[in-house]
N, C-alpha and C positions, 0 to 999 in steps of 0.2 A: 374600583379604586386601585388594586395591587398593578391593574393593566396599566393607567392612568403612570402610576409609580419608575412603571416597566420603562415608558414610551420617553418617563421624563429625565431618565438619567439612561437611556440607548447612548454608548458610543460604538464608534464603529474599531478595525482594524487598529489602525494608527493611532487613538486616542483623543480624537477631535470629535467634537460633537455634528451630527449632521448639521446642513446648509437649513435647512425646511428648521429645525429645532432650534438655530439660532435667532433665525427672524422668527420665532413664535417666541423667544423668551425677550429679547430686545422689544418686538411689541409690546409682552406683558410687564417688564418694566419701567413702558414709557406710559402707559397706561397707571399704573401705580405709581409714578412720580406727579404725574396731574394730576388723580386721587389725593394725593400726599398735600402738593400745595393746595388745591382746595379747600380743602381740614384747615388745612395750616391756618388760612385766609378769612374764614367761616369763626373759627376761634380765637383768635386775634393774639396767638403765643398762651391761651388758656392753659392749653392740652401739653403742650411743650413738648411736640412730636417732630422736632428738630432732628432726632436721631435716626427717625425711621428713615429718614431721605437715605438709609446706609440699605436698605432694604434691595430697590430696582438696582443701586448701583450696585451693591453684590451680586443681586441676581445675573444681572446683565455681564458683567468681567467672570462671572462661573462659567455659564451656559456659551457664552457668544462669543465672546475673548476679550483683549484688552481695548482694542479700539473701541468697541460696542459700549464697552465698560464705562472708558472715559465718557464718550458721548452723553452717554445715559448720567455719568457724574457731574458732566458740564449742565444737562438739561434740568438735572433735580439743585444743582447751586443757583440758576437762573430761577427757576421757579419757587424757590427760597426766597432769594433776591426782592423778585416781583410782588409773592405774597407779605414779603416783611415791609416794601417802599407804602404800600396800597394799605394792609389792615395791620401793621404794627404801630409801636409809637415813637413819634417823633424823637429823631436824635439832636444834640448840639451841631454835628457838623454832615453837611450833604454827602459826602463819601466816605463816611462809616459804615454803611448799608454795602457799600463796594469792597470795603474793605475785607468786611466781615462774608461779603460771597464768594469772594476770591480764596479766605483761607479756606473757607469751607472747603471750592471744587481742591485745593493742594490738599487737604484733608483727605479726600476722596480719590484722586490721582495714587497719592500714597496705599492707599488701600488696597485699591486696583489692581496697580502694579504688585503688590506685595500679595495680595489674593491669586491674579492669575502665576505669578510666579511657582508659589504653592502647588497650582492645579499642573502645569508643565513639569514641578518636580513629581506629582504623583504620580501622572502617567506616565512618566520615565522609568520611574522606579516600578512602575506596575507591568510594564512590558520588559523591564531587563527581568522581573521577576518569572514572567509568562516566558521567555527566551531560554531562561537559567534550565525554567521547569522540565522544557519541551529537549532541549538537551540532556537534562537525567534522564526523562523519560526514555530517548533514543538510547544513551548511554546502559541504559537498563536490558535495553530489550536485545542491543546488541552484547553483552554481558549472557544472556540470554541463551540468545542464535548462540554463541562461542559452545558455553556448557553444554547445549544441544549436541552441537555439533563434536563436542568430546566424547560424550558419551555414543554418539553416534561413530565415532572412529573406533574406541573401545569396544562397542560388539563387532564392528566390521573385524577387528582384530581375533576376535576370540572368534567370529564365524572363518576366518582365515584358517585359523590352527586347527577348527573340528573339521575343515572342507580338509586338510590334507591328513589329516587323522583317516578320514572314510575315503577318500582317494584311497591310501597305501591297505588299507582294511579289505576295500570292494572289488578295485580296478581287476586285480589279479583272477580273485575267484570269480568273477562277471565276464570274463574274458575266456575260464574254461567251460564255466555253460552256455556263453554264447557256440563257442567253439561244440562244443556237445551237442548243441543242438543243431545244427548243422550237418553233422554226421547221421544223426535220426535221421534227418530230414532227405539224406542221400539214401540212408538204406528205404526208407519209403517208397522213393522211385523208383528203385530196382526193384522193386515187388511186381512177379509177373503178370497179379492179378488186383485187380482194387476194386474193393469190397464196402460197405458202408462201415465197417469197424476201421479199415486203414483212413478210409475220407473223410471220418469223426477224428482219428489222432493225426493227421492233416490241419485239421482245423484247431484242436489243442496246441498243436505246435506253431503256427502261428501265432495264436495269442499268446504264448509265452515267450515268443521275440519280440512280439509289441512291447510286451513291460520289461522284456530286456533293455531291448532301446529305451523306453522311458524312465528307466533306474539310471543308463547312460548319459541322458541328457539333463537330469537333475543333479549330476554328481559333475559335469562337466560348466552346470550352470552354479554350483557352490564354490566350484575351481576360479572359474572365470569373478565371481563376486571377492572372494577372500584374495586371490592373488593377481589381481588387475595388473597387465604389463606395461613394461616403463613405456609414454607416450612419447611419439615420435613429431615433436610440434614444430609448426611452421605456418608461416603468411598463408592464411585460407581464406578463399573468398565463400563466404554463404552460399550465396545466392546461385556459382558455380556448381556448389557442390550438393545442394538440392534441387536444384534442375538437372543435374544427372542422374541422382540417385531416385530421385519420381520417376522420372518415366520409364526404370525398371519396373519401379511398384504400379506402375499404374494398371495392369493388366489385374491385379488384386484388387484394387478397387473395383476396376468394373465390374468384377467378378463377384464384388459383395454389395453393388447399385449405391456405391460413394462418390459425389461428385467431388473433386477437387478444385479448391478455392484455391490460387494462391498472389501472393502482391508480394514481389522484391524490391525493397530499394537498390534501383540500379549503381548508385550513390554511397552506398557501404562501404566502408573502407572495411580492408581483410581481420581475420581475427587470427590470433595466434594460437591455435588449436592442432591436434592433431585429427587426419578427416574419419579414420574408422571409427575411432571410441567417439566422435563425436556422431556420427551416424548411427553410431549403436544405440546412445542415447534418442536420439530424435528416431530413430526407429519402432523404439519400446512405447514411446509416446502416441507415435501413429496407430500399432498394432490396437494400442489399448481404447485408441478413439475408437474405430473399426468396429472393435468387438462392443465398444457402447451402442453403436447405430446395427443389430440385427437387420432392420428391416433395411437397411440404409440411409443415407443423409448429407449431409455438407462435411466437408474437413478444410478446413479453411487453415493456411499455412501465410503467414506475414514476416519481415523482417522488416526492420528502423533501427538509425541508429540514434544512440539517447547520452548523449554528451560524451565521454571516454567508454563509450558501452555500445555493445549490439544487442538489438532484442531481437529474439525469435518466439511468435506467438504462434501454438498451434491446438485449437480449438473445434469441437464437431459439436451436434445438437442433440445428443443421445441422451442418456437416460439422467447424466450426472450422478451425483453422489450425494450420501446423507452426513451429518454434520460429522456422526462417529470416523466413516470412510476416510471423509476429507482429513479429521484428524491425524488419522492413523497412515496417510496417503504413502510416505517415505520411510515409516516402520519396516527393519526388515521381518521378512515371513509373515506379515499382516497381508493376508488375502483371501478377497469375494470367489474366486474361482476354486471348483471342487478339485481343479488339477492343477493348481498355481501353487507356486514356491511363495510366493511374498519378497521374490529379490528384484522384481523386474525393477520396480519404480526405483528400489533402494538404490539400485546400481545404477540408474541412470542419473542419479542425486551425488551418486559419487565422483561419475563422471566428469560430473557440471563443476563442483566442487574442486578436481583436482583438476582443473584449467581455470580456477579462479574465479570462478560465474557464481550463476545463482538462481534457483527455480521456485516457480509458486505455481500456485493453481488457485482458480477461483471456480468454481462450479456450482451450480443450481439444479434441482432436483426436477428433471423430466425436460430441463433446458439446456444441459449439456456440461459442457466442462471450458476450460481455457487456462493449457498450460504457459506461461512467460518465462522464458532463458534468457537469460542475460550472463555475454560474453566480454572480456576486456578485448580493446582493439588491438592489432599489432604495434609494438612502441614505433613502427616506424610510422603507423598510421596517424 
């Protein structure tokens, strides 16, 4: 029955009832108005079911529209008509019976008109309602994005102030034990003889310039996050400027058995970017596909343009992400790696951000990932 309910008052988009739903309700009111005069005709005005004749032609001006309506209200005044000339009773004058079908179908005209009128006002009102909603909706979410996005400037700020705090704290004293060690490492060589105790603090001493360099390149990577240099922006073509920058990288790819997809619209008009921080960004992206695909896989690299906007799609098949991951994707210091800051993604969010774009990701677990950038065009574009 509830399905039955469902199927009987389906509209679609626009507020119009299907084509299939209107000839099945116009059927079943034309059906019901010869029911109707039957009765009628059978009972000789017994029953005084005159009124129901409002029945199909309601049905029919709801479901069908106006024309259907009338129709249906011209067929139930004729079959009026005919039932009242055949089994009523005789009038004084031969077109009273006319008379009186005629006010009827105006009777029903009126209705019609005044019925479907109603329904045109509802679904007006019912879609500037659905339009209103879907605008809060957006207006929400972009309300939203902002506040995100604030509070996401405010750590970037406060990670700014701690990155040059430990800058001016580290730099200096990581400078004279790098320097220090270096000097070990001279008097080592000069040793006339080398022994398993000098080729053990050989081997000490290099690990301790490894995590020299790695305490340098984490402090160099909070440098580069907190105090991002002013961009140097101009007409950049995409599609230019990663098809030169691949086939640097490509010798890494082979090297980790990734095959490279890519499709340019040759048809792009340029973006107003500048090319390093924007290769920095679409850099961080690749690196991170790479390391999803271990065994290796697809890295598939797209550009389109999409109305006043350039999209850059760069998607691999690798392991993906879990819903936490994805949440947390653009969080800074939120990171899966045992040697990761948690700034890569941040900073390339930044990037995007401060040339006016905008990044997403959609990814599935054990299917991969696909991140979407989107750039504004050059104004001259």
């Amino acid at each position: 029955m509830s399905n039955v309910f469902t199927i009987g008052f389906y509209v679609n988009a626009v507020g119009e009832v299907s084509a299939r739903l209107k000839f099945v309700a116009t059927l079943a009111a034309v059906g019901l108005a010869i029911v109707l005069g039957v009765l009628d005709y059978l009972t000789g005005r017994e029953w005084a079911i005159s009124a129901f004749y409002l029945l199909p032609t309601c049905l029919a001006g709801w479901m069908a529209g106006r024309s259907a309506g009338l129709a249906v209200g011209a067929l139930c005044a004729g079959v009026w008509f005919l039932s009242d000339v055949f089994g009523g009773p005789a009038y004084q004058h031969a077109l009273i019976p006319v008379w009186n079908a005629i006010m009827l179908f105006v009777f029903f005209f009126v209705v019609v008109w005044l019925l479907t009128a109603f329904r045109s006002s509802h679904y007006y009102l019912e879609q500037t309602v659905e339009r209103r909603t879907a605008a809060l909706r957006a207006e929400i979410e972009e309300r939203k994005r902002l506040e995100h996005a604030k509070r996401q400037a405010e750590r970037l700020a406060l990670v700014g102030a701690m990155a040059a705090k430990v800058a001016h704290e580290i730099r200096n004293p990581l400078g004279s034990v790098s320097l220090n060690l270096d000097l070990i490492g001279e008097e080592l060589n000069i040793l006339p003889n080398s022994d398993a105790r000098s080729d053990e603090c050989r081997v000490l001493l290099r690990e301790m310039r490894s995590q020299v360099v790695r305490i340098h390149e984490v402090l160099q990577e909070y440098l580069r996050f907190g105090r991002m240099p002013k961009s140097e922006r101009a007409a950049l073509s995409l599609k230019g400027l990663l098809e030169e920058k691949l086939n640097f990288l490509q010798p890494l790819l082979d090297e980790k058995h990734v095959q490279l997809r890519k499709t340019f619209d040759p048809d792009l008009p340029p973006v107003h970017a500048d090319p390093e921080q924007l290769w920095e960004a679409f850099l961080n992206l690749i690196r991170n596909a790479v390391e999803a695909m271990p065994d290796g896989g697809n890295l598939t690299i797209n550009t389109k343009k999409n109305g006043t906007a350039a999209l850059v799609y760069i998607s691999d098949n690798g392991r993906g992400m879990t819903d936490e991951e994805a949440r947390n994707l653009f969080v800074p210091f939120f990171t899966t790696k045992s040697d990761g800051t948690g700034l890569g993604l941040a900073h390339t969010q930044q990037i995007i951000n401060e040339h006016g774009g905008k990044i997403d990701c959609t990814t599935s677990p054990g299917k991969g990932s696909t991140f979407a950038i989107q750039l504004p065009l050059a104004v001259e574009a």
